[in-house]
SERO-4910 file (N, C-alpha, C, O; in steps of 0.05 Angstrom, whole numbers):
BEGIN
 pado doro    nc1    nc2    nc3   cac1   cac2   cac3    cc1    cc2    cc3    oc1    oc2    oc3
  Unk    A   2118   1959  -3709   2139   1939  -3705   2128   1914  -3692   2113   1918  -3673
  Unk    A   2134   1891  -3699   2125   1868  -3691   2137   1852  -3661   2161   1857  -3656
  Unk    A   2126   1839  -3646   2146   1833  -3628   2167   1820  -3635   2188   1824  -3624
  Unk    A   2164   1801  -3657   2192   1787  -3666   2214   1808  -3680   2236   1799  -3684
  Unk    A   2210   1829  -3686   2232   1844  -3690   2236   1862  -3676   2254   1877  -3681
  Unk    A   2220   1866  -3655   2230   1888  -3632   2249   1875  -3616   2269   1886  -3607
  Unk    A   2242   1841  -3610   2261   1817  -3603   2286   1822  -3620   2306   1831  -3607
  Unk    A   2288   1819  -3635   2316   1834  -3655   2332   1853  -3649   2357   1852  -3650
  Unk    A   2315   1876  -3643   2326   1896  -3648   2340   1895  -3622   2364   1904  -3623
  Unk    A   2332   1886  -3597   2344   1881  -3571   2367   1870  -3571   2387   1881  -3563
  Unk    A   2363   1843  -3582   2392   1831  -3585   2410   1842  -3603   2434   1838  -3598
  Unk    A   2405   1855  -3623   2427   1872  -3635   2434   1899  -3625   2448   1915  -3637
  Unk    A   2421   1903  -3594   2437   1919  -3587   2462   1924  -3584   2476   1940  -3595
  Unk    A   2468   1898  -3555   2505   1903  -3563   2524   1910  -3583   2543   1926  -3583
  Unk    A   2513   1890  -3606   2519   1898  -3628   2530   1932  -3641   2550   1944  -3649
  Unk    A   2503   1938  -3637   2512   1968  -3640   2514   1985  -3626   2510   2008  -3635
  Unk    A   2521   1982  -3602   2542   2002  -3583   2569   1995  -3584   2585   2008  -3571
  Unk    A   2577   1973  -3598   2602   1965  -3600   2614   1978  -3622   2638   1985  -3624
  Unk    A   2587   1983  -3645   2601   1983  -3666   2620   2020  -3661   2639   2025  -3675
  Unk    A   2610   2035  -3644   2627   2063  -3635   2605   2094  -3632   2610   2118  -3632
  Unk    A   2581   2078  -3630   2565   2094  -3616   2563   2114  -3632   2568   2136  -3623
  Unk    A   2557   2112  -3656   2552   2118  -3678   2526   2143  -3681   2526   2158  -3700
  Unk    A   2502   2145  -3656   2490   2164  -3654   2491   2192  -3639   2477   2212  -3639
  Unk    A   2513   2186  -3626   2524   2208  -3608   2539   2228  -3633   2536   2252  -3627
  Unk    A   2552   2225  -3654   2558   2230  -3670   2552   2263  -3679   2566   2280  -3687
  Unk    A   2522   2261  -3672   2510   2279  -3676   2517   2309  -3651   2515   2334  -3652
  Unk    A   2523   2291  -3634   2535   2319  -3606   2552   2330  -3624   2537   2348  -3630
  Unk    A   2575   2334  -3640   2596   2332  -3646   2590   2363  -3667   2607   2374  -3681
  Unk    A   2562   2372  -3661   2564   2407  -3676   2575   2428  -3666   2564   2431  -3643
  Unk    A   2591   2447  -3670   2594   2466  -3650   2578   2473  -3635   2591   2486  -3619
  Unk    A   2553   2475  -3629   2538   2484  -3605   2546   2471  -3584   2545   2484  -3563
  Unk    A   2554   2449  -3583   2554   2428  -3560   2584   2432  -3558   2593   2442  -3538
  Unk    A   2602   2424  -3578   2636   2426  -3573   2647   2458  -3563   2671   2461  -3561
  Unk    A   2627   2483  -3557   2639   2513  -3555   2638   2496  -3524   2661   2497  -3516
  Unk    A   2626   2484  -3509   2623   2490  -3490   2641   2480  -3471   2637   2475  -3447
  Unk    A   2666   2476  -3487   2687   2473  -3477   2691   2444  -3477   2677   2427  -3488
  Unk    A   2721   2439  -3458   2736   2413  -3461   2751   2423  -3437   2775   2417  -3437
  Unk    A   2743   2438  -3416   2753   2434  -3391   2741   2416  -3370   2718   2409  -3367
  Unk    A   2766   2410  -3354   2756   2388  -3337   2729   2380  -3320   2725   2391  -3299
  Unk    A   2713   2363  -3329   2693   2350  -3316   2667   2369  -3330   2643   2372  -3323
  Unk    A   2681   2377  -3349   2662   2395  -3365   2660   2421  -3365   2653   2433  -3385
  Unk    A   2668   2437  -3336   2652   2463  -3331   2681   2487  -3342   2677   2512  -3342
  Unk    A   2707   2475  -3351   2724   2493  -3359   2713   2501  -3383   2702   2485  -3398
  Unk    A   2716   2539  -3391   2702   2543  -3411   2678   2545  -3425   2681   2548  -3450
  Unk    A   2659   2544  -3417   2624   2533  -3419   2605   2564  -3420   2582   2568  -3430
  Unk    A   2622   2582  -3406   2607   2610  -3399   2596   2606  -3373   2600   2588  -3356
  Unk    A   2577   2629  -3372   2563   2629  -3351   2542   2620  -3349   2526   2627  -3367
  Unk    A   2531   2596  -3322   2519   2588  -3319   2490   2591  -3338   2488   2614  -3346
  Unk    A   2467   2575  -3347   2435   2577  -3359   2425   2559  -3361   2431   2540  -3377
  Unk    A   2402   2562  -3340   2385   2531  -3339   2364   2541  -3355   2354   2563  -3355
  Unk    A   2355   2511  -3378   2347   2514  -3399   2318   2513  -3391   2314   2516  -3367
  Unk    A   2296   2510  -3409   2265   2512  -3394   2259   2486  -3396   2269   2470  -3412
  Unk    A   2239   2481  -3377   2225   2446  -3372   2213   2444  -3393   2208   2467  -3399
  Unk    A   2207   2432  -3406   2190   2414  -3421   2169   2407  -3411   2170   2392  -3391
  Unk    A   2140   2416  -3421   2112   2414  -3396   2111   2377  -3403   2125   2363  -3417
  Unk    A   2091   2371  -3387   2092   2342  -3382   2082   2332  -3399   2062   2346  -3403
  Unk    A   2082   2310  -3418   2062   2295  -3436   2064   2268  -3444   2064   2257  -3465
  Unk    A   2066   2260  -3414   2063   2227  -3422   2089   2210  -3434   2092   2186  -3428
  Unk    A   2108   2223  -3451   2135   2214  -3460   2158   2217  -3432   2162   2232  -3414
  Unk    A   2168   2196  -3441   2199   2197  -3416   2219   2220  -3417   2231   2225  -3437
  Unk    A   2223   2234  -3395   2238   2254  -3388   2253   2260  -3374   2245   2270  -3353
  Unk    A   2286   2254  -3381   2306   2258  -3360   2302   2273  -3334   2297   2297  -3338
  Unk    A   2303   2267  -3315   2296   2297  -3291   2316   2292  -3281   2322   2269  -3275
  Unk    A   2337   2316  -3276   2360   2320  -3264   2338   2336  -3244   2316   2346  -3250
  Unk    A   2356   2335  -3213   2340   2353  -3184   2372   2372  -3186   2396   2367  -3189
  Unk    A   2356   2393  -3182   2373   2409  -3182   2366   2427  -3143   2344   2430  -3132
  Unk    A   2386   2433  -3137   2389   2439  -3105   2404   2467  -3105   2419   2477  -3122
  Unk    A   2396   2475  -3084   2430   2496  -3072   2444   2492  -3069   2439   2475  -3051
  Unk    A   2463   2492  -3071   2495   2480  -3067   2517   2498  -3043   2521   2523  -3044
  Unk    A   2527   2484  -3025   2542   2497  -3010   2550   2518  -3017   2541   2526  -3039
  Unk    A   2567   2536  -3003   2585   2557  -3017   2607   2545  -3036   2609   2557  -3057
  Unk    A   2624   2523  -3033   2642   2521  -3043   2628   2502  -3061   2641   2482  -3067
  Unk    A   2600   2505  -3074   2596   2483  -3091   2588   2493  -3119   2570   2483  -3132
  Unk    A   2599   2509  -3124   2596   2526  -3150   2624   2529  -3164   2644   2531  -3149
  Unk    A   2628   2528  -3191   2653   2516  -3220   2651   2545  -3227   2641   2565  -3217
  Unk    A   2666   2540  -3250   2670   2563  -3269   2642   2574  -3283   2627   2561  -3297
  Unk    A   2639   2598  -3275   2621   2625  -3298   2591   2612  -3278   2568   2613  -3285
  Unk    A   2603   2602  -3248   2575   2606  -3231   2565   2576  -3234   2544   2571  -3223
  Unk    A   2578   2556  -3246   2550   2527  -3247   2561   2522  -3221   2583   2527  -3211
  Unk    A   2533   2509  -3213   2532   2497  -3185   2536   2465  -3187   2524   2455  -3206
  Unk    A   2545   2454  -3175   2544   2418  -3168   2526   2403  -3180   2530   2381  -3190
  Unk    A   2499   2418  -3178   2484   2392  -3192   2482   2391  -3222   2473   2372  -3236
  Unk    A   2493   2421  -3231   2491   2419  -3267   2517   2407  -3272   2523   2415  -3295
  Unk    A   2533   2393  -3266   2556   2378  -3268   2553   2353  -3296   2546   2329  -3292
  Unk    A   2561   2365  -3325   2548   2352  -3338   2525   2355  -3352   2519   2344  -3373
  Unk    A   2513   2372  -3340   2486   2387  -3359   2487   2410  -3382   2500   2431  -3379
  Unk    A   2478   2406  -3395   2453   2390  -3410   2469   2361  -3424   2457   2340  -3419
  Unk    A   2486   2359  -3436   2501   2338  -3446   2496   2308  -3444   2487   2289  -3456
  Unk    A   2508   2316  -3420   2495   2284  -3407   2485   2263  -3410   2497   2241  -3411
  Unk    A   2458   2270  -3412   2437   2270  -3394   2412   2260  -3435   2398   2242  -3443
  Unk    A   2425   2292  -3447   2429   2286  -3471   2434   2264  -3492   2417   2259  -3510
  Unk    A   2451   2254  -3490   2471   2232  -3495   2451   2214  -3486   2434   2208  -3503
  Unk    A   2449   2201  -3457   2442   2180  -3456   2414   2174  -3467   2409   2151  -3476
  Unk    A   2395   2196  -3466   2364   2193  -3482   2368   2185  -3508   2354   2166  -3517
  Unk    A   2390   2199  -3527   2391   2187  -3545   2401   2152  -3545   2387   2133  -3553
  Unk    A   2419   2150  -3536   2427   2116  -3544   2396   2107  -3532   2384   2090  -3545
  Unk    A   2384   2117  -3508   2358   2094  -3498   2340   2098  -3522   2320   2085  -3516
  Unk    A   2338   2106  -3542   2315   2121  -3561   2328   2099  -3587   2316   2084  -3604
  Unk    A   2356   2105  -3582   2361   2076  -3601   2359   2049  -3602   2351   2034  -3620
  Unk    A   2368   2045  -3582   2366   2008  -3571   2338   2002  -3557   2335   1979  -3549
  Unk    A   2319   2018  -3554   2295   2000  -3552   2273   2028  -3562   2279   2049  -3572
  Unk    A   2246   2015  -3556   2224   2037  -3559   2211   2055  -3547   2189   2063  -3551
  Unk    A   2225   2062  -3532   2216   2079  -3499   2215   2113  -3518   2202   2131  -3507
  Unk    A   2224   2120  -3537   2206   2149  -3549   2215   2165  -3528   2195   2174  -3518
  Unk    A   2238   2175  -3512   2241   2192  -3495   2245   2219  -3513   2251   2221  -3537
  Unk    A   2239   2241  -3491   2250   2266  -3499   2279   2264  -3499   2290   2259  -3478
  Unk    A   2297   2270  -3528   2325   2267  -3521   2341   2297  -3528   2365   2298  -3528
  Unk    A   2328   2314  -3532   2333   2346  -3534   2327   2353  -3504   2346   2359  -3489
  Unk    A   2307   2353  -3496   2289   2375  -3478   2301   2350  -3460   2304   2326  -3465
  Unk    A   2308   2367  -3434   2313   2354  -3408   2305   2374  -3384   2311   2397  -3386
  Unk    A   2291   2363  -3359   2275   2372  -3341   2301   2376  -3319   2316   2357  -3315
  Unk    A   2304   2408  -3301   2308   2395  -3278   2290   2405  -3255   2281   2428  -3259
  Unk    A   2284   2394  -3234   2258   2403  -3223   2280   2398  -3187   2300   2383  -3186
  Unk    A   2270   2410  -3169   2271   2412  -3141   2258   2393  -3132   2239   2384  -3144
  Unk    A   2268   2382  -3103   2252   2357  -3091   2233   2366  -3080   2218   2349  -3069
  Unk    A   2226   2388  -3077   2201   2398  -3076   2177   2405  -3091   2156   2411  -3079
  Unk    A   2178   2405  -3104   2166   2418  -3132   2145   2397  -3139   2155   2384  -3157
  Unk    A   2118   2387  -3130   2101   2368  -3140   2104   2360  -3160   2101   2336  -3160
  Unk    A   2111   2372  -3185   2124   2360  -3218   2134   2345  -3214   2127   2329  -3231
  Unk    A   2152   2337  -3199   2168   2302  -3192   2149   2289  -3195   2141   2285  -3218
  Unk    A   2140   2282  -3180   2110   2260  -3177   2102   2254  -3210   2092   2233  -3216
  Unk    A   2106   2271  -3227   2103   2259  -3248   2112   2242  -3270   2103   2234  -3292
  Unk    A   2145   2241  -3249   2163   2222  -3266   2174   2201  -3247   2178   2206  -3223
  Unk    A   2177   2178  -3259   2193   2156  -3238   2218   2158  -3230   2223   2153  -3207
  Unk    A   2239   2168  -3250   2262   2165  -3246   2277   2200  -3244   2274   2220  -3259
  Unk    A   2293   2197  -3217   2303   2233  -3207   2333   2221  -3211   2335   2198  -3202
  Unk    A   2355   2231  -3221   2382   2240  -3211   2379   2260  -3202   2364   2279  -3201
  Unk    A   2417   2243  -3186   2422   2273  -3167   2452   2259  -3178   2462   2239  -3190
  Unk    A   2458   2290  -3163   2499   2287  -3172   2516   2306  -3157   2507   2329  -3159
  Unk    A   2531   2303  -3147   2538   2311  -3126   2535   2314  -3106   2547   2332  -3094
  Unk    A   2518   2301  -3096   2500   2314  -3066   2530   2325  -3034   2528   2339  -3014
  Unk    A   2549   2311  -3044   2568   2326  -3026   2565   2355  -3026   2570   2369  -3006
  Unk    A   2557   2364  -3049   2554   2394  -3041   2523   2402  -3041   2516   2418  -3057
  Unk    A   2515   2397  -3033   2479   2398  -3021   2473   2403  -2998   2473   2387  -2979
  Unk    A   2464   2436  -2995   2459   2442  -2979   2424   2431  -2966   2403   2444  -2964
  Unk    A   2431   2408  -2959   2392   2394  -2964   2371   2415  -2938   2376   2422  -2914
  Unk    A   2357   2418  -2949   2334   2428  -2924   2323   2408  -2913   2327   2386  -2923
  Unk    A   2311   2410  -2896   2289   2389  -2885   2263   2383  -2901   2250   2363  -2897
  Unk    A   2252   2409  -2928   2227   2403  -2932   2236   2387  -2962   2220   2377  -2977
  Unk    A   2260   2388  -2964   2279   2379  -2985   2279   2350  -2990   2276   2337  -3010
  Unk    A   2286   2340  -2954   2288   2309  -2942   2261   2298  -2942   2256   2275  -2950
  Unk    A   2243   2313  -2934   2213   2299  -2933   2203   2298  -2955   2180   2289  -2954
  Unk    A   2211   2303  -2977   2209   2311  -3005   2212   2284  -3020   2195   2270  -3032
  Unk    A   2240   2282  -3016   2251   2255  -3028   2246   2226  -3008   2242   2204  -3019
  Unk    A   2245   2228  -2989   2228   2207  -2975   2201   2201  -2985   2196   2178  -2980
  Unk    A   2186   2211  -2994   2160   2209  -3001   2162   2210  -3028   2144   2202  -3043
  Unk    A   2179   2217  -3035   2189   2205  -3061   2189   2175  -3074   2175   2163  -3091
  Unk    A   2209   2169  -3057   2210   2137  -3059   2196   2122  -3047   2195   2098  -3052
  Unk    A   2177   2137  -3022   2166   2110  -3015   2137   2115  -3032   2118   2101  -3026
  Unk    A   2135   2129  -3046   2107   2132  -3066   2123   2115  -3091   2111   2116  -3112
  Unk    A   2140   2105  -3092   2161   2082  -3122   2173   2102  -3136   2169   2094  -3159
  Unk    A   2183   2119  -3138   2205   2127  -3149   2221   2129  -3148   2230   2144  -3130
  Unk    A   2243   2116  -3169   2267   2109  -3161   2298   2131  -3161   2296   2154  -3168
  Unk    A   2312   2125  -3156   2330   2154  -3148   2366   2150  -3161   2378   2135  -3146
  Unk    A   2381   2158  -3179   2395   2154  -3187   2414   2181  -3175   2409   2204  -3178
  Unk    A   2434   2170  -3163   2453   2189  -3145   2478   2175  -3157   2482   2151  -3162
  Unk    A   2502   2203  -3164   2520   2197  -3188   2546   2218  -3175   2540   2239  -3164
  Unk    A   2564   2212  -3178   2587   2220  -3174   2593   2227  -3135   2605   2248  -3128
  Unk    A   2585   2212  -3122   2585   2219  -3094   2616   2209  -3078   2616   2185  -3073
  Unk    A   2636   2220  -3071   2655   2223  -3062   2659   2218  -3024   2679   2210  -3011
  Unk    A   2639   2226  -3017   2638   2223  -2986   2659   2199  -2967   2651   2181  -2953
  Unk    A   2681   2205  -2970   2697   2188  -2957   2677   2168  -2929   2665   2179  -2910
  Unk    A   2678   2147  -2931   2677   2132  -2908   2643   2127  -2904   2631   2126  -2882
  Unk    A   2630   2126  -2936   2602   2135  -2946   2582   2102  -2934   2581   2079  -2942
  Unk    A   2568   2119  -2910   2543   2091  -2892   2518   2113  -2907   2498   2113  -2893
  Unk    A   2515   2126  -2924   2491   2148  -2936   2500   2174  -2919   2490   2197  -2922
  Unk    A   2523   2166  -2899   2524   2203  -2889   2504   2216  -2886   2482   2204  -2884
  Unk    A   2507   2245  -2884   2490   2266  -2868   2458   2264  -2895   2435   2269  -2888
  Unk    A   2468   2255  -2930   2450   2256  -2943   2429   2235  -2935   2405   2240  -2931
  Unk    A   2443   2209  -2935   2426   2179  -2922   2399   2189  -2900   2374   2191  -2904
  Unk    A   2413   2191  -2880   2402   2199  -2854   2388   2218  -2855   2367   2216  -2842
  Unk    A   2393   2243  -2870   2367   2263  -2865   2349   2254  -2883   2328   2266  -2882
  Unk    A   2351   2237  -2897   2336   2225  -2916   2308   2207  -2908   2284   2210  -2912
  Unk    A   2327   2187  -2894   2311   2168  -2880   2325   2157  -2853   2333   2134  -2857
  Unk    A   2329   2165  -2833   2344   2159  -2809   2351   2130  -2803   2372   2125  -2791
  Unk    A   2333   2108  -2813   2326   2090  -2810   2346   2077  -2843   2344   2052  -2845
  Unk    A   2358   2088  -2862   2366   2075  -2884   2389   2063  -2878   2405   2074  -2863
  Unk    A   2396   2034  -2895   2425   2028  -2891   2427   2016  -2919   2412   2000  -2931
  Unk    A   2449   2026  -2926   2456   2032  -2951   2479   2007  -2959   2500   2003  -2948
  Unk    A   2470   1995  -2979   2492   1967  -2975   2501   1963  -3008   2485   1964  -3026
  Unk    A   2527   1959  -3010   2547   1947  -3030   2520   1923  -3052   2513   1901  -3044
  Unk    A   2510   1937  -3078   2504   1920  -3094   2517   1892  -3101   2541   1896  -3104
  Unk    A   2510   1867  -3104   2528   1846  -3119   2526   1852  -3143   2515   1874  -3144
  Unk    A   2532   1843  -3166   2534   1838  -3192   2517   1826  -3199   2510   1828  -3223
  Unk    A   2500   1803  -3177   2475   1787  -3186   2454   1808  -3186   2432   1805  -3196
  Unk    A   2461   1824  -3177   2439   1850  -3173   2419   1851  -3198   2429   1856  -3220
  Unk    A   2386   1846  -3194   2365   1852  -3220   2387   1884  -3237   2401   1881  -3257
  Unk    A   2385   1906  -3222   2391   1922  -3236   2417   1926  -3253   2425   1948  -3261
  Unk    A   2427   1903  -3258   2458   1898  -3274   2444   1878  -3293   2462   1868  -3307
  Unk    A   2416   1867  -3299   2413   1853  -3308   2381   1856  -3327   2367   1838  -3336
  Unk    A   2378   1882  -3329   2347   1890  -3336   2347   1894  -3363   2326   1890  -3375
  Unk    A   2377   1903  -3382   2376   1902  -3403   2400   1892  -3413   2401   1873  -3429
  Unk    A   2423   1906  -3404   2452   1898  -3407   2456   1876  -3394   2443   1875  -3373
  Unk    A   2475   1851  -3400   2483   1837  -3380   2509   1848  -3361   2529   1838  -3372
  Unk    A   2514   1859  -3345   2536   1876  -3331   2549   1846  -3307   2544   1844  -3283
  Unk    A   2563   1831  -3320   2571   1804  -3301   2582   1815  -3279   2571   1808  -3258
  Unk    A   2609   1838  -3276   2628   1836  -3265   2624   1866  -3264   2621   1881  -3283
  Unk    A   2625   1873  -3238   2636   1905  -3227   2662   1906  -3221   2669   1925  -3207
  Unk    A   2679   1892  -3227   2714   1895  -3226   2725   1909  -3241   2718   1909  -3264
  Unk    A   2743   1925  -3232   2756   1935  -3258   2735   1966  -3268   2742   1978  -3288
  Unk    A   2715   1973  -3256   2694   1984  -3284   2711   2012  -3286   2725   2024  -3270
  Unk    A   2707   2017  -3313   2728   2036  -3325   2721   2059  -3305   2699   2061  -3294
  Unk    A   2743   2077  -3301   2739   2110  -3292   2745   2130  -3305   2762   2129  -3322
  Unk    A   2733   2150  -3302   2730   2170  -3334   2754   2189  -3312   2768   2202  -3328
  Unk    A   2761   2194  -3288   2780   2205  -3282   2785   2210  -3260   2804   2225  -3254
  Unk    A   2766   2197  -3236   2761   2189  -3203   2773   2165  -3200   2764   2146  -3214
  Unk    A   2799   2162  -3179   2821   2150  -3175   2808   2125  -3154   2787   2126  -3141
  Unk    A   2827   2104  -3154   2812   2086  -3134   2783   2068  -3149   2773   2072  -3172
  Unk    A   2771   2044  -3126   2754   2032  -3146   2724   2047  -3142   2717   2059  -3122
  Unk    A   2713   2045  -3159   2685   2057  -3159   2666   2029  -3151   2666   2006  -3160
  Unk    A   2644   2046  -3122   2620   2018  -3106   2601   2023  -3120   2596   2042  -3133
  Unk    A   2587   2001  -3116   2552   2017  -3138   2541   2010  -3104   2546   1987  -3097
  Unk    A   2531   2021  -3089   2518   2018  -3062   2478   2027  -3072   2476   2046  -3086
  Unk    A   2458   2016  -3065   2432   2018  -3058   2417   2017  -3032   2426   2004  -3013
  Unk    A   2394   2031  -3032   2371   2030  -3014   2357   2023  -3015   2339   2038  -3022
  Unk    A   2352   1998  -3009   2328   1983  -3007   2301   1991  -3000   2305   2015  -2995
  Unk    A   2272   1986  -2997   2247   1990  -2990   2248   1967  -2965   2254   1943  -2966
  Unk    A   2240   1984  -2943   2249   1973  -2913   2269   1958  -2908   2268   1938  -2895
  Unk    A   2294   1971  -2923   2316   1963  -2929   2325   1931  -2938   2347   1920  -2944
  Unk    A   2297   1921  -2935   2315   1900  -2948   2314   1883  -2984   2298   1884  -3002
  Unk    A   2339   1869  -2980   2353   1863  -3014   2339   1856  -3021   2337   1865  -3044
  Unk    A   2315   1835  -3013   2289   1813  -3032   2277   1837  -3049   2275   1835  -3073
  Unk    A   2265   1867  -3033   2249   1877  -3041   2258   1905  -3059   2281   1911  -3053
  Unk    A   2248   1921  -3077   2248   1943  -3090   2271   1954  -3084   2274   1957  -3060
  Unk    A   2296   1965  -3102   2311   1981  -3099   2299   2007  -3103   2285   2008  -3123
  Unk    A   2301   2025  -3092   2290   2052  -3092   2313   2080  -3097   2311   2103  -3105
  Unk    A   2339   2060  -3086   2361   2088  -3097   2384   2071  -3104   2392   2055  -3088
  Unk    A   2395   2074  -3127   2427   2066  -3128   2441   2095  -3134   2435   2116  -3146
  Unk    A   2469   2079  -3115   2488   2100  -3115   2510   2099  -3126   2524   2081  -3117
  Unk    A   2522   2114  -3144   2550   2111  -3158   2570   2125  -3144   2576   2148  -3150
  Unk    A   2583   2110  -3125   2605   2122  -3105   2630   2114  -3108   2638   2092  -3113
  Unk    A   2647   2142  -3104   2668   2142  -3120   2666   2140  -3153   2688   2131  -3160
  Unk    A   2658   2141  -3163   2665   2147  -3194   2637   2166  -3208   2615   2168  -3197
  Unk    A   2642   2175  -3228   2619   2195  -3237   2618   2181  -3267   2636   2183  -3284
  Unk    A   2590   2164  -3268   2592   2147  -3295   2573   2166  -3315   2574   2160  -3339
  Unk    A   2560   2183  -3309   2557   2208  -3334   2578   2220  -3336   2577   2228  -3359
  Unk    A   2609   2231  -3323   2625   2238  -3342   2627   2218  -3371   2632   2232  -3391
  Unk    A   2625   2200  -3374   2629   2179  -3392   2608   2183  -3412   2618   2184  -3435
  Unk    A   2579   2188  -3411   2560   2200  -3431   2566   2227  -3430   2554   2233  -3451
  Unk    A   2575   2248  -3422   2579   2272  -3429   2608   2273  -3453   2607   2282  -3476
  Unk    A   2626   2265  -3442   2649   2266  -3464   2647   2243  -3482   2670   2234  -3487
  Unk    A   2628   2232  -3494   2627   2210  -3510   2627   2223  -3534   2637   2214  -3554
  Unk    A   2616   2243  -3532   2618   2252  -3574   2646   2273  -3570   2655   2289  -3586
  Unk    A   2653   2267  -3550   2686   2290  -3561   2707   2279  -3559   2727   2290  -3551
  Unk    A   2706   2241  -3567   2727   2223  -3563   2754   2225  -3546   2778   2224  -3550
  Unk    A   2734   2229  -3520   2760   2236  -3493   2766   2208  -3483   2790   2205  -3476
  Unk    A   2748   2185  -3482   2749   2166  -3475   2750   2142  -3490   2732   2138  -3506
  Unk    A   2770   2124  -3486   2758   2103  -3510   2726   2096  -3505   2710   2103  -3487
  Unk    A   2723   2079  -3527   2694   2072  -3536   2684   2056  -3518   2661   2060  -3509
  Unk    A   2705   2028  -3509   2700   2006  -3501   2688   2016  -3467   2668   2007  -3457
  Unk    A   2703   2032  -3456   2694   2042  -3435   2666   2061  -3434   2646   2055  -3422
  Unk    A   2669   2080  -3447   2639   2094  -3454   2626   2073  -3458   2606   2078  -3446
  Unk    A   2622   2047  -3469   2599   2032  -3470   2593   2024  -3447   2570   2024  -3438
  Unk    A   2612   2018  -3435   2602   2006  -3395   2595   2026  -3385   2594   2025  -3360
  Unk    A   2590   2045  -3395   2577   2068  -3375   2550   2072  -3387   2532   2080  -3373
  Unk    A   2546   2068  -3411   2519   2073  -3422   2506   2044  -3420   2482   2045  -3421
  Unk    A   2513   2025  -3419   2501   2004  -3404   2496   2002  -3381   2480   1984  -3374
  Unk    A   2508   2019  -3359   2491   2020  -3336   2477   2049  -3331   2468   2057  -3310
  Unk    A   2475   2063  -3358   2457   2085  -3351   2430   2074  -3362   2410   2081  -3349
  Unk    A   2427   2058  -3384   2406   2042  -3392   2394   2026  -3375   2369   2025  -3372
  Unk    A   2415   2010  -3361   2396   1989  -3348   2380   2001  -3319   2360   1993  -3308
  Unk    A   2401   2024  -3309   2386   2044  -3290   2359   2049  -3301   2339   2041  -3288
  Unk    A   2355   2063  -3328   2333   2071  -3332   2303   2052  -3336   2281   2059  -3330
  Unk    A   2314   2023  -3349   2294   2003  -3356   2298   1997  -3328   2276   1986  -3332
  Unk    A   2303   1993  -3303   2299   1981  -3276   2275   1997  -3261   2254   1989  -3250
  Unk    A   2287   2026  -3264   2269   2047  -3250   2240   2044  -3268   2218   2043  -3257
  Unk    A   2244   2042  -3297   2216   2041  -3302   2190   2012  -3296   2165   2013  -3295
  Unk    A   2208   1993  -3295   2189   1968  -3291   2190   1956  -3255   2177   1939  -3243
  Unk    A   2205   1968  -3250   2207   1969  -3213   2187   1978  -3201   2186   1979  -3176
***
């Protein structure tokens, strides 16, 4: 492909996420629809099975961190908090990134690996999701600190923590973090999608407005974002129910435009 039509193919992105997301289409086999249509995903699904890693080879690879979860942080047939959305997801969004530019990700096979587990180190970009129910260890915290300050960036998704300065996660994290309200001028609203306005942004079913809050590198805004946080609202519900038309379209697109531009930020950051 030439650069003048890879230039194309960029700008006709919007284009075709508008036109109704036309590659998700493919979720839409019964393997993926048995697994129910209960709320937030986990009604109906069976019992809990984490699928196998994908060994490493140089191609981009979703890494969900998967943790212990409180006692009360386990759903129906045993999933715990952080598979909230898994495999689906996570799914979903590799595909649209595999469409709208050339990044070749794995969009079947998805990794989830422990903040411990040296295998991180081999990818840039970690979600997490729920960490309200995370039981974090300490070798857990030194884990992900050395995480990011070696540049890897950290995508934290559906966090609820009423009255949220990074809480007990922030602080054991990095004692020293302060965690501040993104603008809209923010690079990361602006790396592939143009995202003008965080007003209004649709909710797939978390009441109230949803903050996009980050962590700076020695906290401050000039330099490297290292974690954004999606608080109050969970914008992979929005790529998980996208092929089982729970949501209108127009909203599923504002959510896959900021799972995209998460991803192109963390990779050239």
């Amino acid at each position: 492909m030439t650069f003048a039509s890879a230039v194309l193919r960029r700008r006709l992105t919007l284009a075709a996420l508008l036109s109704g997301l036309t590659i998700l289409a493919m979720d839409q086999s019964p393997r993926i629809l048995a697994q129910g249509r209960g709320f937030g995903g986990f009604g109906g699904r069976g019992r809990f099975r984490m699928l196998p890693n994908v060994p490493y080879d140089g191609r981009f690879t979703f890494v969900r961190v998967n943790y212990e979860s409180t006692p009360d942080g386990y759903w129906y047939g045993g999933w715990p908090a952080w598979s909230h959305g898994y495999p689906v997801a996570e799914r979903n969004l590799m595909k649209i990134m595999n469409e709208v530019s050339l990044l070749g990700a794995h969009d079947e096979e998805v990794n989830t690996l422990t903040l411990d587990d040296p295998e991180l180190f081999r990818y840039p970009i970690a979600y997490i999701i729920e960490v309200d129910w995370w039981a974090m260890t300490d070798r857990e915290a030194v884990a992900l600190r050395t995480y990011l300050q070696k540049g890897g960036f950290v995508i934290v998704d559906d966090f609820k923590v009423r009255g949220f300065r990074g809480g007990g996660f922030g602080l054991g994290v990095m004692p020293e973090a302060n965690f501040v309200d993104l603008p809209p001028s923010h690079a990361v609203f602006h790396t592939f999608f143009e995202i003008k306005s965080l007003d209004d942004f649709p909710q797939a079913y978390i009441a109230g407005r949803p903050i996009f809050r980050g962590l700076f590198e020695d906290n401050d805004p000039t330099k490297r974002l290292m974690m954004v946080v999606n608080y109050n609202t969970d914008i992979s519900q929005y790529w998980e129910w996208s092929g089982r038309g729970l949501r209108p379209f127009d909203e599923t697109n504002e959510a896959y435009k900021l799972g995209v531009n998460y991803i192109v930020y963390g990779l050239t950051h």
